[in-house]
Chimera marker file (.cmm) of the C-alpha trace (Angstrom):
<marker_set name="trace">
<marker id="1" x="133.034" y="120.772" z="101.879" r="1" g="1" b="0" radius="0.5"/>
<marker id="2" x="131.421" y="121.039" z="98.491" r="1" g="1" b="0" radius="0.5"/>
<marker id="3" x="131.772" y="117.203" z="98.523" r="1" g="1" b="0" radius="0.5"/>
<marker id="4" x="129.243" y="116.861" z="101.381" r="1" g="1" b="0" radius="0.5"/>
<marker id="5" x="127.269" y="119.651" z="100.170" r="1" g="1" b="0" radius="0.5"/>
<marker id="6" x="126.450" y="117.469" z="97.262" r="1" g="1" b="0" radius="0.5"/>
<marker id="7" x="125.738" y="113.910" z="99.103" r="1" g="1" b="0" radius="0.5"/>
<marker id="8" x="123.506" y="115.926" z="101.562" r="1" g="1" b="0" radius="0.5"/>
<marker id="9" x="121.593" y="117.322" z="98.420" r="1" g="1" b="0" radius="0.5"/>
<marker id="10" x="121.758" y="113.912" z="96.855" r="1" g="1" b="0" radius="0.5"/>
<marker id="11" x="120.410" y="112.134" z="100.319" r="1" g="1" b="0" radius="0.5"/>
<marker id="12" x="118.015" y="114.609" z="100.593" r="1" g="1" b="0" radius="0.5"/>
<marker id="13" x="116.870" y="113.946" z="96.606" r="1" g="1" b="0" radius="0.5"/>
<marker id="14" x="116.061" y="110.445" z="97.606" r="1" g="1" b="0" radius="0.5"/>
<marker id="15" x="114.579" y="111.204" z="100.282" r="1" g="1" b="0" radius="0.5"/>
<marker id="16" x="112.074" y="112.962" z="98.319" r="1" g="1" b="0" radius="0.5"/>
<marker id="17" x="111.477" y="110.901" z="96.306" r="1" g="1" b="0" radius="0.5"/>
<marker id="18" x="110.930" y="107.581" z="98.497" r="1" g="1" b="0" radius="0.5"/>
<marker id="19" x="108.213" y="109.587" z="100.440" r="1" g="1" b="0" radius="0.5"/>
<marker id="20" x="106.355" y="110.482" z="96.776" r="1" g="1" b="0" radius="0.5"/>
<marker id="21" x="106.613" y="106.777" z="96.249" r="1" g="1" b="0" radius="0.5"/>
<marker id="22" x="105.286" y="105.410" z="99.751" r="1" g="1" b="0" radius="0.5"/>
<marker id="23" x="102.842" y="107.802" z="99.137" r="1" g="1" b="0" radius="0.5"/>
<marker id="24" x="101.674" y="106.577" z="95.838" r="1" g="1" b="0" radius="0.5"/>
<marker id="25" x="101.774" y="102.771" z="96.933" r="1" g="1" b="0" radius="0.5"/>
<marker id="26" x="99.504" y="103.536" z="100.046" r="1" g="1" b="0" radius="0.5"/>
<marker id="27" x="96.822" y="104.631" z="97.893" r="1" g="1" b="0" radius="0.5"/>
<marker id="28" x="97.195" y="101.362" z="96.231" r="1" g="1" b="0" radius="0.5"/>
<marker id="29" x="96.692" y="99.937" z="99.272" r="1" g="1" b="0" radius="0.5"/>
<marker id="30" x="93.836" y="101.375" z="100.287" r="1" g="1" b="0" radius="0.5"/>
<marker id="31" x="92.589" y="100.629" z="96.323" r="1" g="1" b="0" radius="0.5"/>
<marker id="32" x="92.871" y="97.133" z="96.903" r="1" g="1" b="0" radius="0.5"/>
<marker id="33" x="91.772" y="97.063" z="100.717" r="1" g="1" b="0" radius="0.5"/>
<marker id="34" x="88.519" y="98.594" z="99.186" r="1" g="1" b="0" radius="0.5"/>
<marker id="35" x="87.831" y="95.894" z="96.118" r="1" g="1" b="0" radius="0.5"/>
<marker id="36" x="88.666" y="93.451" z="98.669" r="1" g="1" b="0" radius="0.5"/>
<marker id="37" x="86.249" y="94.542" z="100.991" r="1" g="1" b="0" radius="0.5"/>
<marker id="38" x="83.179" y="95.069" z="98.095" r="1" g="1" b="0" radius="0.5"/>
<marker id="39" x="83.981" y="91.693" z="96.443" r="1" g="1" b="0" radius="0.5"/>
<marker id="40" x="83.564" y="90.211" z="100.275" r="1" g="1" b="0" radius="0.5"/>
<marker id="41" x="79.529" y="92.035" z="100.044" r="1" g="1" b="0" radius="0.5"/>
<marker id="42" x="79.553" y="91.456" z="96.429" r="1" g="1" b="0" radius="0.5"/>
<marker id="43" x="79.785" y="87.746" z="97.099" r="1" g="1" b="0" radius="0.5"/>
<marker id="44" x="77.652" y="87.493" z="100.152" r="1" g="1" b="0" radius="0.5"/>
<marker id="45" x="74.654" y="89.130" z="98.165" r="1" g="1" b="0" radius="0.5"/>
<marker id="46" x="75.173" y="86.404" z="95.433" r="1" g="1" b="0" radius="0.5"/>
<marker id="47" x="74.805" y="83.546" z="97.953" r="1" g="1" b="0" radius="0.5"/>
<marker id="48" x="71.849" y="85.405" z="98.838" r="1" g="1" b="0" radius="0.5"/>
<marker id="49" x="70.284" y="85.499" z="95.696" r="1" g="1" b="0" radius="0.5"/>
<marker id="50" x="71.220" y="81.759" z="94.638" r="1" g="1" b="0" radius="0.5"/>
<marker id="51" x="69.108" y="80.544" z="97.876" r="1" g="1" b="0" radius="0.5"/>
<marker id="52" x="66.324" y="82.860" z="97.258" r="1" g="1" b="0" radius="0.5"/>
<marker id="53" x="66.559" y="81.499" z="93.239" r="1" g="1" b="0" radius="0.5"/>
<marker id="54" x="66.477" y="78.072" z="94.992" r="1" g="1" b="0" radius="0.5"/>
<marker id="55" x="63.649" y="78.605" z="97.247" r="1" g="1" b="0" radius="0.5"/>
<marker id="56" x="61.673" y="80.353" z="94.390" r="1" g="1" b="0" radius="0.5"/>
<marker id="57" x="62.200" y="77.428" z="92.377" r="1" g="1" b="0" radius="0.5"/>
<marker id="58" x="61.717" y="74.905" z="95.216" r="1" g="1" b="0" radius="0.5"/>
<marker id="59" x="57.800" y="76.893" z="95.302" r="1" g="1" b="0" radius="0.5"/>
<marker id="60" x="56.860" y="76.790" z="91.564" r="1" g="1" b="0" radius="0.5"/>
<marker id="61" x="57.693" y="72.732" z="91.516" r="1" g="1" b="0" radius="0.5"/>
<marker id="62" x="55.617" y="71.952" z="94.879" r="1" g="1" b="0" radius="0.5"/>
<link id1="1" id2="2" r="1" g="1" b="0" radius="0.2"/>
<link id1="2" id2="3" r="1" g="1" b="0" radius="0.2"/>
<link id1="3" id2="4" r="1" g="1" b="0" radius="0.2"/>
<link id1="4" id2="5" r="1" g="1" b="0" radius="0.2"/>
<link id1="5" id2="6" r="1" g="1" b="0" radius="0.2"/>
<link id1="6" id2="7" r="1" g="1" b="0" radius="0.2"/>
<link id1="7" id2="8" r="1" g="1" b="0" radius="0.2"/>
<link id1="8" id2="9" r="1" g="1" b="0" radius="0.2"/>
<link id1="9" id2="10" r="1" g="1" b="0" radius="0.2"/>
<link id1="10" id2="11" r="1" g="1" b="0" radius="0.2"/>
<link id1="11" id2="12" r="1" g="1" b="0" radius="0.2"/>
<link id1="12" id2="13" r="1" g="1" b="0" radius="0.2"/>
<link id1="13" id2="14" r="1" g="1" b="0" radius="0.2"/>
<link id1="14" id2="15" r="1" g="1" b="0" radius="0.2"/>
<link id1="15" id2="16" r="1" g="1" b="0" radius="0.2"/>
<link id1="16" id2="17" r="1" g="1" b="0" radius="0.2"/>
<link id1="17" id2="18" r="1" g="1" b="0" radius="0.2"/>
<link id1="18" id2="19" r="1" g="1" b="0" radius="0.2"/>
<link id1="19" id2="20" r="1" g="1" b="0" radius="0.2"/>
<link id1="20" id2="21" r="1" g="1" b="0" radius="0.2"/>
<link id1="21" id2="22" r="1" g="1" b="0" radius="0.2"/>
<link id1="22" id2="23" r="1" g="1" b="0" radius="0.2"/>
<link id1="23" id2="24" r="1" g="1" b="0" radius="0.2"/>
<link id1="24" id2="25" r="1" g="1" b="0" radius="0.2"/>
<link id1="25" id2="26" r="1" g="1" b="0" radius="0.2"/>
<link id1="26" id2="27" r="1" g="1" b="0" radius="0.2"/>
<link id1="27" id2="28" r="1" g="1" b="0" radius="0.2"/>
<link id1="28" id2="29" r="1" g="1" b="0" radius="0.2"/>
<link id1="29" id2="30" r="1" g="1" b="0" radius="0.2"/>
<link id1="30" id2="31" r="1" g="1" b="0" radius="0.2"/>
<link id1="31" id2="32" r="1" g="1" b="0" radius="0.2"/>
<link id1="32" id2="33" r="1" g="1" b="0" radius="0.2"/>
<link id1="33" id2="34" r="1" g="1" b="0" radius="0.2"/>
<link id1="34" id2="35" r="1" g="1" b="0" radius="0.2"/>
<link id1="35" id2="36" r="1" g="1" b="0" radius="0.2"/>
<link id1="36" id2="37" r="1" g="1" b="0" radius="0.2"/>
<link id1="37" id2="38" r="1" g="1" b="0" radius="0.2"/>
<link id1="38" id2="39" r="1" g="1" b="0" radius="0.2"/>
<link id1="39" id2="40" r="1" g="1" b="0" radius="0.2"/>
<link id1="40" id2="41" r="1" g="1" b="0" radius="0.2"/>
<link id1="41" id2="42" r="1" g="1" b="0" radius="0.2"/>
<link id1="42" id2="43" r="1" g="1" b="0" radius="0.2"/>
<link id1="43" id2="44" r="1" g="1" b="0" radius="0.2"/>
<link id1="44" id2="45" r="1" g="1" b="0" radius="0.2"/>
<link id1="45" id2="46" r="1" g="1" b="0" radius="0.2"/>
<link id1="46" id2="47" r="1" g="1" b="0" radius="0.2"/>
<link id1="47" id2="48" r="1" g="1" b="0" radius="0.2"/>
<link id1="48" id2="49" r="1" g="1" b="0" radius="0.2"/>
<link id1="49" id2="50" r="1" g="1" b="0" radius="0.2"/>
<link id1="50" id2="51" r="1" g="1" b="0" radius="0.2"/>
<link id1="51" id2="52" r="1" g="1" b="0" radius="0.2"/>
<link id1="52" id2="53" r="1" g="1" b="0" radius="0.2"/>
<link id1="53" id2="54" r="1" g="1" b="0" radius="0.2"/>
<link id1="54" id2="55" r="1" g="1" b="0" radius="0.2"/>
<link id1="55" id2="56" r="1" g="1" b="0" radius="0.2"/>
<link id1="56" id2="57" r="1" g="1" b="0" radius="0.2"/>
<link id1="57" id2="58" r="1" g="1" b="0" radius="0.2"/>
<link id1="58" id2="59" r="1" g="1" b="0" radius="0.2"/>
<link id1="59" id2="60" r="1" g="1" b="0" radius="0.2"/>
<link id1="60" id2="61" r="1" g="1" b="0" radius="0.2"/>
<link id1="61" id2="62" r="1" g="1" b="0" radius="0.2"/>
</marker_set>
């Protein structure tokens, strides 16, 4: 009895500690979800400013 005592505690152990680690590893996916979505603006504002660059330049020449 003292056996299964000890695997329950044991199960139970690992248990605990699998949910600390899913835990930990979804804020690391939300971490990432976020950069990803901010380099995705990040980059669209760039393109933005190149053309407006562009169009400045395109002005000062004509």
């Amino acid at each position: 009895m003292a056996k299964l005592e000890n695997s329950v505690a044991e199960v139970e152990e690992m248990m605990s500690a699998l949910a600390l680690l899913i835990d930990r590893q979804g804020g690391l996916l939300d971490n990432i979800e976020f950069n990803m979505v901010n380099t995705k603006y990040t980059a669209g504002g760039l393109g933005l400013l190149m053309m407006m660059l562009m169009m400045m330049m395109m002005m000062i020449v004509c």
